[in-house]
MARSEVEX-751265 format. One record per residue: y negated, z, x negated of N, C-alpha, C in turn. Coordinates in steps of 0.1 Angstrom, whole numbers, plus 5000, padded with zeros to 4 digits. Layout:
YZXYZXYZX ...
# end
This chain:
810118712907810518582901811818542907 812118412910813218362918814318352910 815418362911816818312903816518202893 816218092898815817962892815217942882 813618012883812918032872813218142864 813718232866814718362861815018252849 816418162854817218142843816418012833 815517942844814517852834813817902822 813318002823812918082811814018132804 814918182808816018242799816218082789 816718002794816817882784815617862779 814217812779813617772776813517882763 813418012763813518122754814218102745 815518082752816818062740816317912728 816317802736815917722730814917702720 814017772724812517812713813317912702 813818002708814518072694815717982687 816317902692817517862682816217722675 815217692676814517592672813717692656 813517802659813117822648814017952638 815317892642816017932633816917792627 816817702632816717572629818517542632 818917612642820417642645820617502660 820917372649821417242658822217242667 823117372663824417352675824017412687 822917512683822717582696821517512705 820917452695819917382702820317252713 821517192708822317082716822917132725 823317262726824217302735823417292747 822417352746821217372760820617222767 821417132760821216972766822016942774 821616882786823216802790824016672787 824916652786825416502782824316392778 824016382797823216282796822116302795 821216392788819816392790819416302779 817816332791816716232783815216292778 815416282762814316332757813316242755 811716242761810816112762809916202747 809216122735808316172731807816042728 806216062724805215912722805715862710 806115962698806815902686808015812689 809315862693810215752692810915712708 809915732721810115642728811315732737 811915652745813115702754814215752740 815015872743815915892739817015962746 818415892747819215922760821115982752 820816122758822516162756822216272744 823016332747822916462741822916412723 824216322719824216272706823116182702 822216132704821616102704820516132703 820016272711818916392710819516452698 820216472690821216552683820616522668 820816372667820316272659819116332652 817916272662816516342661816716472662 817016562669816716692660817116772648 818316672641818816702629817816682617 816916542617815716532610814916642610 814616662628813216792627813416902619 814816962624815517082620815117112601 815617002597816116972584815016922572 814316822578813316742572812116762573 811616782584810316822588809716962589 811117062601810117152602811517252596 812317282584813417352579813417502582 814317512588814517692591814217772574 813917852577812917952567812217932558 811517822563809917772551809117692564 809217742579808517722587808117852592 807017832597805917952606806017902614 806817962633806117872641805718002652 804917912661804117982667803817942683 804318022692804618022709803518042715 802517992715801317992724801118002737 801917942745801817952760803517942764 804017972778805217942783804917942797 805217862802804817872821805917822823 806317872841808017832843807917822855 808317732860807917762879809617682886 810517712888811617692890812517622881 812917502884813917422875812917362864 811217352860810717352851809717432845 810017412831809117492819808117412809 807117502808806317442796805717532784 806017432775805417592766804317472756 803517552747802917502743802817572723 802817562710803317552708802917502690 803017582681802117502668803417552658 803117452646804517522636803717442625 803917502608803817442597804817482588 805517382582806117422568805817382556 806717352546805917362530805217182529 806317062542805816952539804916902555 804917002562804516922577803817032584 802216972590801917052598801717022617 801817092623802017072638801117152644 799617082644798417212648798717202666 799217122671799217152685800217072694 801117132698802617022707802817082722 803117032729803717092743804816962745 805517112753806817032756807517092771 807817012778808117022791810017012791 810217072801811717072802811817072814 813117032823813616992833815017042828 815317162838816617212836817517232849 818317202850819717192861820917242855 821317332864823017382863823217422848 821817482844821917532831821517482821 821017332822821017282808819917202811 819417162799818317042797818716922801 817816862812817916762822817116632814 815916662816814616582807813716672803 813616582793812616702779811516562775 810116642778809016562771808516672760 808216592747807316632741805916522734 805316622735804216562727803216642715 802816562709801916672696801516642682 800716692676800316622664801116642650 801716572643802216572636801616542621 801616612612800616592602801316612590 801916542580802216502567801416592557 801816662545801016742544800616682528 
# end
Protein backbone atom coordinates (compact mmCIF):
# COMPACT_ATOMS: atom_id res chain seq x y z
CA UNK A 1 0.00 0.00 0.00
CA UNK A 2 1.37 3.50 -0.89
CA UNK A 3 2.01 6.25 1.72
CA UNK A 4 -1.05 8.07 0.45
CA UNK A 5 -3.64 5.55 0.87
CA UNK A 6 -1.59 4.47 4.05
CA UNK A 7 -2.59 7.67 5.60
CA UNK A 8 -6.20 7.88 3.70
CA UNK A 9 -7.29 5.13 5.69
CA UNK A 10 -5.56 6.07 8.80
CA UNK A 11 -8.05 9.18 8.68
CA UNK A 12 -10.91 7.73 7.23
CA UNK A 13 -10.56 5.16 10.45
CA UNK A 14 -10.01 7.83 12.84
CA UNK A 15 -12.95 9.69 11.60
CA UNK A 16 -15.50 6.59 11.65
CA UNK A 17 -14.25 6.13 15.17
CA UNK A 18 -14.56 9.70 16.54
CA UNK A 19 -18.28 9.49 14.69
CA UNK A 20 -19.37 6.86 16.89
CA UNK A 21 -18.19 8.11 19.90
CA UNK A 22 -19.99 11.11 18.93
CA UNK A 23 -16.60 13.26 19.79
CA UNK A 24 -17.38 16.83 17.48
CA UNK A 25 -14.03 18.13 18.19
CA UNK A 26 -12.35 15.32 16.83
CA UNK A 27 -14.49 14.89 14.06
CA UNK A 28 -13.93 18.63 12.85
CA UNK A 29 -10.46 18.45 13.28
CA UNK A 30 -10.04 15.85 10.30
CA UNK A 31 -11.73 18.74 8.04
CA UNK A 32 -10.04 21.46 6.45
CA UNK A 33 -10.99 25.12 6.80
CA UNK A 34 -12.34 25.14 3.65
CA UNK A 35 -14.01 21.96 2.97
CA UNK A 36 -16.99 20.97 1.29
CA UNK A 37 -19.42 18.50 2.48
CA UNK A 38 -22.15 17.69 -0.51
CA UNK A 39 -25.24 15.44 0.86
CA UNK A 40 -28.80 15.14 -1.15
CA UNK A 41 -30.35 16.25 2.32
CA UNK A 42 -28.96 19.72 2.82
CA UNK A 43 -27.27 20.54 -0.42
CA UNK A 44 -23.62 22.18 -0.65
CA UNK A 45 -22.13 22.77 2.68
CA UNK A 46 -18.78 24.87 2.79
CA UNK A 47 -16.07 25.49 5.74
CA UNK A 48 -15.28 23.59 8.47
CA UNK A 49 -17.87 25.78 10.81
CA UNK A 50 -20.30 25.22 8.94
CA UNK A 51 -19.74 21.22 8.56
CA UNK A 52 -19.52 21.62 12.39
CA UNK A 53 -23.05 22.94 12.54
CA UNK A 54 -24.56 19.90 10.85
CA UNK A 55 -22.62 17.41 12.57
CA UNK A 56 -23.52 18.87 15.95
CA UNK A 57 -27.31 17.80 15.15
CA UNK A 58 -26.14 14.28 13.84
CA UNK A 59 -23.86 13.80 16.82
CA UNK A 60 -26.49 14.99 19.28
CA UNK A 61 -30.02 14.61 17.79
CA UNK A 62 -30.08 11.92 15.49
CA UNK A 63 -27.52 9.47 15.89
CA UNK A 64 -26.24 10.35 20.10
CA UNK A 65 -23.06 8.69 21.25
CA UNK A 66 -24.12 5.62 23.50
CA UNK A 67 -27.67 4.76 22.36
CA UNK A 68 -26.31 4.32 18.78
CA UNK A 69 -25.24 0.84 17.22
CA UNK A 70 -23.19 1.60 14.27
CA UNK A 71 -22.02 -0.56 11.86
CA UNK A 72 -18.78 -0.45 9.10
CA UNK A 73 -19.71 -2.45 6.28
CA UNK A 74 -17.26 -1.83 3.61
CA UNK A 75 -13.97 0.71 3.47
CA UNK A 76 -12.09 1.01 0.15
CA UNK A 77 -9.12 3.50 -0.19
CA UNK A 78 -7.14 4.00 -3.23
CA UNK A 79 -4.86 7.09 -2.65
CA UNK A 80 -6.08 10.62 -1.67
CA UNK A 81 -9.73 8.88 -1.69
CA UNK A 82 -11.90 6.70 0.60
CA UNK A 83 -15.22 5.03 0.76
CA UNK A 84 -16.92 3.34 3.27
CA UNK A 85 -20.21 2.18 3.39
CA UNK A 86 -22.05 2.08 6.47
CA UNK A 87 -25.61 1.50 8.66
CA UNK A 88 -26.26 3.00 12.31
CA UNK A 89 -29.64 3.01 14.55
CA UNK A 90 -30.47 4.75 17.69
CA UNK A 91 -33.40 4.97 20.27
CA UNK A 92 -35.05 7.76 17.66
CA UNK A 93 -33.37 7.24 13.99
CA UNK A 94 -32.65 4.49 11.78
CA UNK A 95 -29.90 4.42 8.94
CA UNK A 96 -30.39 0.97 7.02
CA UNK A 97 -27.86 2.02 4.40
CA UNK A 98 -25.35 5.33 3.77
CA UNK A 99 -21.99 5.70 1.95
CA UNK A 100 -19.77 8.28 2.18
CA UNK A 101 -16.84 9.32 0.05
CA UNK A 102 -13.97 11.49 1.24
CA UNK A 103 -11.29 13.41 -0.51
CA UNK A 104 -8.32 13.93 1.69
CA UNK A 105 -5.11 16.32 1.15
CA UNK A 106 -2.23 17.21 3.47
CA UNK A 107 -4.12 15.32 5.99
CA UNK A 108 -7.47 16.51 6.20
CA UNK A 109 -10.87 16.25 4.61
CA UNK A 110 -10.97 18.01 1.32
CA UNK A 111 -14.68 17.03 0.02
CA UNK A 112 -16.99 14.74 1.72
CA UNK A 113 -20.11 13.20 -0.10
CA UNK A 114 -22.58 11.47 1.71
CA UNK A 115 -25.58 9.73 0.97
CA UNK A 116 -28.23 7.35 2.74
CA UNK A 117 -31.47 6.60 4.10
CA UNK A 118 -32.61 8.16 6.87
CA UNK A 119 -35.53 6.83 8.77
CA UNK A 120 -37.46 8.55 11.75
CA UNK A 121 -38.46 5.98 13.99
Amino acid sequence: MDPTTRETRALVERHWDALGRGDLAALLADYAEDAVLVTGTTGVTRGREAIGTLLCVFVTDILPSGSTRFVLEQTQVAGETGFIVWSAESGTHRIPYAGDTFIIRDGRIVVQTSAGQLLAK
